[in-house]
N, C-alpha and C positions, 0 to 999 in steps of 0.2 A: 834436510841437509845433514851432512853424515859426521862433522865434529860443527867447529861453532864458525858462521859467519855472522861475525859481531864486530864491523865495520862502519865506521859510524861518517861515511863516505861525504860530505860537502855537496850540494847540488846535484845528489842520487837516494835525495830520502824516499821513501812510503809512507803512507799512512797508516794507524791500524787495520786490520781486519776485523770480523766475525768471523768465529771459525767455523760456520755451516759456509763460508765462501772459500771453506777447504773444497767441498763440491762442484766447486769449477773448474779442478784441477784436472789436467787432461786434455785432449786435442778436439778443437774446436773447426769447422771447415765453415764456409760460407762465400758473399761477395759483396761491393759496394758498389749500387747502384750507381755510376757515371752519365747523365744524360739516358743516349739508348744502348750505353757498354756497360756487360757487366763485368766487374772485376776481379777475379777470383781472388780469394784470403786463405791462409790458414793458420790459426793460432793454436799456441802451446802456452800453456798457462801452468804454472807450477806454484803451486803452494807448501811453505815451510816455514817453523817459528811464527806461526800467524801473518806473514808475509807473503801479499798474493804477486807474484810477477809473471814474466813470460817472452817468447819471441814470436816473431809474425814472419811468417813466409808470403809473396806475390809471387807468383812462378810466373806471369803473364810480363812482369818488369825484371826476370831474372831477379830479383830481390829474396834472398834468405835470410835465415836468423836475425832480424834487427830486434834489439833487442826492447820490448817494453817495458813502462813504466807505469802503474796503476797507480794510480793520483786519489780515485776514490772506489771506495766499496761500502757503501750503507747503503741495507734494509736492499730493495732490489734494482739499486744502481751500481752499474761499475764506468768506471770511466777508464780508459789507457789510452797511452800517446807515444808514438816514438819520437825520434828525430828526423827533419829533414834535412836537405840544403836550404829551404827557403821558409824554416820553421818548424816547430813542431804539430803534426798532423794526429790528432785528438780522435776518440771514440766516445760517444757519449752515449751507453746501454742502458739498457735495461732486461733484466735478468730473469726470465722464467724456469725456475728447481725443477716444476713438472714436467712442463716441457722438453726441457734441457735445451733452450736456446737464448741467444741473446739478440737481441734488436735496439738498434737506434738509427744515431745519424752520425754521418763520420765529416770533421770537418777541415779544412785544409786550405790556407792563406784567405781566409773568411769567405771560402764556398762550405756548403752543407750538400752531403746525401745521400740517402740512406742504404744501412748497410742491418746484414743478418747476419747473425753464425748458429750454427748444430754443433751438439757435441756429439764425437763419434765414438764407437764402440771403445771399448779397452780391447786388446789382444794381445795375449799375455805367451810368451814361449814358448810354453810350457802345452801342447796340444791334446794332453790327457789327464784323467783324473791318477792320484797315487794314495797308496791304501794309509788313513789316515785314523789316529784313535784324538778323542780330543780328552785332555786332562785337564781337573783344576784341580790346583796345587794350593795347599794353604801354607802362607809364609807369615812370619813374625809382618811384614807391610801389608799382607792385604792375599787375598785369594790371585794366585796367579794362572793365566791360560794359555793353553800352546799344545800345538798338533804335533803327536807322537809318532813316526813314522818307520817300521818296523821292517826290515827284509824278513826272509823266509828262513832264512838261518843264523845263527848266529853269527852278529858282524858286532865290526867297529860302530858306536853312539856316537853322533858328533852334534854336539850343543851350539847352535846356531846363537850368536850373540850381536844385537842390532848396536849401530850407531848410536849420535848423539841424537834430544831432538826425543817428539813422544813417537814411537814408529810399532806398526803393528807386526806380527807376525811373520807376516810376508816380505817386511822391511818395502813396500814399494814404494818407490819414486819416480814420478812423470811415468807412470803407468806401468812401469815396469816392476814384478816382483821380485825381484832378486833373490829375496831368501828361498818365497815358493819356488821358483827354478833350481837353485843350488839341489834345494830338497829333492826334488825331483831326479834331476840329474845324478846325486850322488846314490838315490835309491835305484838306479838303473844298473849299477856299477859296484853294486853288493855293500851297499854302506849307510843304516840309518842315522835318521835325525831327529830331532827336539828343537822348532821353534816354539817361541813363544811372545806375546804380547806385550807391550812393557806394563809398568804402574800407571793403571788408569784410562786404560788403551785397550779398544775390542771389549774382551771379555775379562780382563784382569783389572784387579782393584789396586785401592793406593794411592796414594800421591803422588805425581805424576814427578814435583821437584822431589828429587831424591839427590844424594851425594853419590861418588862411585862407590864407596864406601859401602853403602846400603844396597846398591845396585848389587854389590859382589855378595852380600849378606845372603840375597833372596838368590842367588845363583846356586850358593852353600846349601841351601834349605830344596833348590829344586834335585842337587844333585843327589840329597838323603833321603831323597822321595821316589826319583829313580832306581836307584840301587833296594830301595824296602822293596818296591812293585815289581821293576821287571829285570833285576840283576841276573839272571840267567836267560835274557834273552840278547845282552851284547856282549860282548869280548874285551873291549876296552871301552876308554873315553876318553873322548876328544873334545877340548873347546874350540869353537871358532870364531874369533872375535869381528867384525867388521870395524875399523875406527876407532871410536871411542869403544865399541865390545871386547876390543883387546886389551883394552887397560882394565875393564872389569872383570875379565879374563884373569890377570893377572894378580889382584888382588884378591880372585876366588881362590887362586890355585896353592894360594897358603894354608888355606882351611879344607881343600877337597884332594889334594893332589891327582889331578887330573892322570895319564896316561902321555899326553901331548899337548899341546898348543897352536893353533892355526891363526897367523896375524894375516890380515887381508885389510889394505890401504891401513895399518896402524901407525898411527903418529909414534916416535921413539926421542923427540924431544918436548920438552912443559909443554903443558897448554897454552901460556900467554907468550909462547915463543909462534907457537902452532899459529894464533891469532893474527901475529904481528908479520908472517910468514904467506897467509891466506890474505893481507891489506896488501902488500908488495902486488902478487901476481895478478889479484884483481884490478889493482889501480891500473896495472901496465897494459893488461890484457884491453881496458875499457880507456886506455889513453888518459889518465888522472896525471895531471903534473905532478912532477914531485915536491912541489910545494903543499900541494893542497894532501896529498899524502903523507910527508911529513906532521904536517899540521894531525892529519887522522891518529898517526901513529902516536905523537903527543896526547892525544887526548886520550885514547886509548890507557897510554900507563898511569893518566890521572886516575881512571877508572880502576886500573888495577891497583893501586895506592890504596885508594877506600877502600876496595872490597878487603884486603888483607889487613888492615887495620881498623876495620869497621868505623872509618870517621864519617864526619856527615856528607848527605846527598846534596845537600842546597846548593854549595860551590857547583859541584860537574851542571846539576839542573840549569841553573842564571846561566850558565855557559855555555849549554845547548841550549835555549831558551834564545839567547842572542846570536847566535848562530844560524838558526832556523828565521829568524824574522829576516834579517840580512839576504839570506838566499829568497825567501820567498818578496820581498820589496826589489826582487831583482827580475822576478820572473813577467812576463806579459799576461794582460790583464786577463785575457780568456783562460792564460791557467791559471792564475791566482783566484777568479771566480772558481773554477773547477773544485778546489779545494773543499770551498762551504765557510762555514762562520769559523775565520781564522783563528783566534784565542783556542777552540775547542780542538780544531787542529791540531796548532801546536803543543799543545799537552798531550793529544792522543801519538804526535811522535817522541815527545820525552819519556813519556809511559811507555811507548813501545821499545825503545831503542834502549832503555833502562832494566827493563822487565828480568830480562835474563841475567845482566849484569850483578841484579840483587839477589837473585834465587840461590840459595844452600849449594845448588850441583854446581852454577859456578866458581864458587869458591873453589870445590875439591878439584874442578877442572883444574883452572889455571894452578895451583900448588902441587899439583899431582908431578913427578919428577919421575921418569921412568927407570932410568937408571938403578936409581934405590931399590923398587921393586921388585926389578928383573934378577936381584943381586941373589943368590942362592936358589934360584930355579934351576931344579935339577930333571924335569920332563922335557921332552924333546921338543923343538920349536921349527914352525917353517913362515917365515915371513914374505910375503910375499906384495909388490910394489907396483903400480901401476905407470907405466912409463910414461904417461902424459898423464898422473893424478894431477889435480890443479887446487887438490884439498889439501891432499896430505903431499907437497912435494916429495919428489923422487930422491931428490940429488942430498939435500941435507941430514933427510932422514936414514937415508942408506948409510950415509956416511956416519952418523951416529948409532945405529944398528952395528956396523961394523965395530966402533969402539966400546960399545958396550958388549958386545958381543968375546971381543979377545981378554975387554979387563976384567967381563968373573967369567970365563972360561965356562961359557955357554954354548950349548949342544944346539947349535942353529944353522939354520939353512939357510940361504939368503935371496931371494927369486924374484927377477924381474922380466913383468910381461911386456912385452912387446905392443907399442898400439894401446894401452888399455888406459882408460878414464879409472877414479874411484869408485865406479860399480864394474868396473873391469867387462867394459862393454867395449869394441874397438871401436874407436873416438877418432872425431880429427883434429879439435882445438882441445878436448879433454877438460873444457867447461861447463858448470853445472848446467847453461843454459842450454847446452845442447843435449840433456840427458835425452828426452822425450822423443828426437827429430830420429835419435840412432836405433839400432834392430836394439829389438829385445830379447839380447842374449848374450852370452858372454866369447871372450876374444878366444880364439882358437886354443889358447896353451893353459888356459887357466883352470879347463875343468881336468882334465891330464896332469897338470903338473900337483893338484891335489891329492888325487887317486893313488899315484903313482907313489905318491910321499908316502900315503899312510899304508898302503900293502907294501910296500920296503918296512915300515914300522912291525910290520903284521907279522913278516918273516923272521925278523931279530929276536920278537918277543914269543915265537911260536915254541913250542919242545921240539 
């Protein structure tokens, strides 16, 4: 996930993960045996922040996207269940990594029977290989890695910068590589790139919590690594930030002064607004009263309370702690067995659901104030907003772009695509759950409306 879903939602917990059950991330096909019917399935299973979820398609019931809930993942079980009308209808698997299948029994107003899924290939956009150098970069964090991708003559550099979240290279999500694509696509169209791995991720070292702060440090360090090795093979440089890469974008470009700036889905108000902004669309989207919303949103600023003042965890803990017993003594007995030894449970969700809340980078997150930073940028900016983002909304942030945009007399472009989710893929509800189900490629205006920006830059800056 591309900034922070850290939503502490009422009657839509997870459990923890193991993060080797990052590996079942991906589209899964199969059927469930019905008497002598079979029933064709297909799941999409996405994993994020250690958080395994997904949606299940029946094309045989006209049934799409229902959204699942993975109750358990230990050692090589997974469990998931969505909802029905007459209950929820449960998966009890079991997991083979070699294989790459899952098997159990699927059970539904107390019938049982058994069901399989394959996971099926990835297939990625991108239909070719593109000429690739791999660098490792030593930064003050840790040795950094990331694929140098050079045209034939001297072009515009543009530094690929991932979301929030440990993301590799490629930036993919639900099977799609975004960044590998972007690369691709912009190398076709006379414009190199620089992805790179984050801390602790692939091939690069470090800690993976970092602050943006740090994050921006090691962008400084990659950018003085670039310019020693291969400063005569680009003409300018370009940041691009995706999400949360725009904000460390932005805090590089005081130490490197970049050439340009490329925002793609970047948040332009706080973090803990960003937060409070992502609980909103989700509750409504999944139908959450606004009762039980409110209630999230409260808890929420409890959280952000402590972290900015470093008071104690015990209070928020006893209070998720009670919370979780309540929903779960509410739940029918086949889920709450589902579960496993409930004590170990419930602490594997306060652990989870805290995790991030504690980490260093949240901090810098939610205090990080854009405004401020943007203030004295004097390199050219294109921002650009995905009209059904459901991350980063459209409408608030545009609208705070624009005023920070007029009050320090910023060189900005302001571009909204048409159709496009946060990977700026054309979407139809422009929710994360549907990343997976949509082509893997980007909406018609978005590889264009890049190009097009930085050869207009090209021309200004030419003799």
């Amino acid at each position: 996930m591309f900034f922070l879903f850290f939503a502490f939602f009422l009657l839509l917990f997870q459990p923890v993960h193991d993060q080797r059950f990052e590996q079942v991330e991906g589209d899964w096909s199969g059927a469930i045996q019905v008497y002598e019917e079979e029933l064709k399935i297909n799941v999409l299973f996405t994993y994020s922040d250690g958080e395994l979820d997904g949606t299940l398609n029946i094309p045989q019931q006209q049934a799409f996207n229902l959204p699942l809930i993975v109750t358990r993942a230990e050692g090589d079980e997974v469990v998931f269940e969505f909802q029905t009308g007459s209950g929820p209808a449960i998966f009890y698997g079991i997991w083979d990594p070699t294989a790459q299948t899952i098997e159990g029994e699927f059970e539904q107003v107390g019938e049982r029977f058994p069901f399989s899924l394959m996971k099926q290939p990835v297939l990625s956009g991108t239909s070719r290989n593109i000429p690739e150098i791999e660098l490792m970069i030593p930064t003050t964090g840790g040795v950094i890695s990331g694929s140098l991708v050079l045209t034939e003559e001297t072009a515009p550099l543009m530094i690929l910068l991932s979301g929030s979240g440990s993301q590799d290279r490629d930036e993919t999500v639900a099977g799609f590589g975004v960044f590998k694509e972007l690369s691709s696509q912009l190398y076709d169209r006379g414009i190199s790139t620089f992805r790179y791995d984050d801390r602790g991720v692939g091939h690069s070292q470090g800690d993976p919590d970092a602050t943006l702060q740090e994050l921006a440090n090691d962008l400084a360090e990659i950018v003085a690594y670039l310019k020693n090795h291969h400063r005569e093979q680009f003409s300018s440089l370009i940041f691009l930030g995706h999400s949360q890469g725009g904000l460390v974008a932005t805090l590089a470009s005081a130490q490197t002064e970049p050439d340009a700036l490329i925002f793609m889905g970047v948040p332009f108000l706080r973090g803990d607004k960003i937060i409070n902004q992502q609980i909103r669309m989700i509750s409504d989207f999944r139908g959450v009263s606004e009762q039980i919303m409110n209630t999230n949103l409260e808890f929420q600023e409890e959280i952000y309370n402590v972290v900015r003042t470093g008071s104690s965890w015990e209070p928020i803990e006893e209070d998720l702690r009670r919370r979780l017993e309540e929903q779960i003594n509410q739940l029918p007995e086949p889920q709450r067995n589902a579960l496993g030894e409930m004590e170990a449970f419930i602490q594997s969700q306060i652990d989870r659901q805290l995790s991030a809340a504690k980490s260093r980078w949240f901090k810098s997150m939610i205090e990080y104030e854009p405004s401020e930073h943007l203030m004295g940028i004097s390199a050219s900016i294109l921002a650009i907003f995905g009209e059904k983002d459901r991350q980063v909304s459209i409408d608030e942030n545009l609208t705070e772009a624009a005023r920070i945009q007029n009050e320090n007399d910023l060189n900005m472009d302001l571009i909204r695509i048409p159709g496009a989710n946060h990977l700026f893929q054309e979407a139809d509800t422009g929710m994360p759950t549907e990343y997976g189900m949509l082509d893997r490629a980007f909406a018609d205006e978005f590889i264009a409306t890049i190009v097009e920006w930085v050869n207009g830059l090209e021309l200004k800056t030419s003799p």
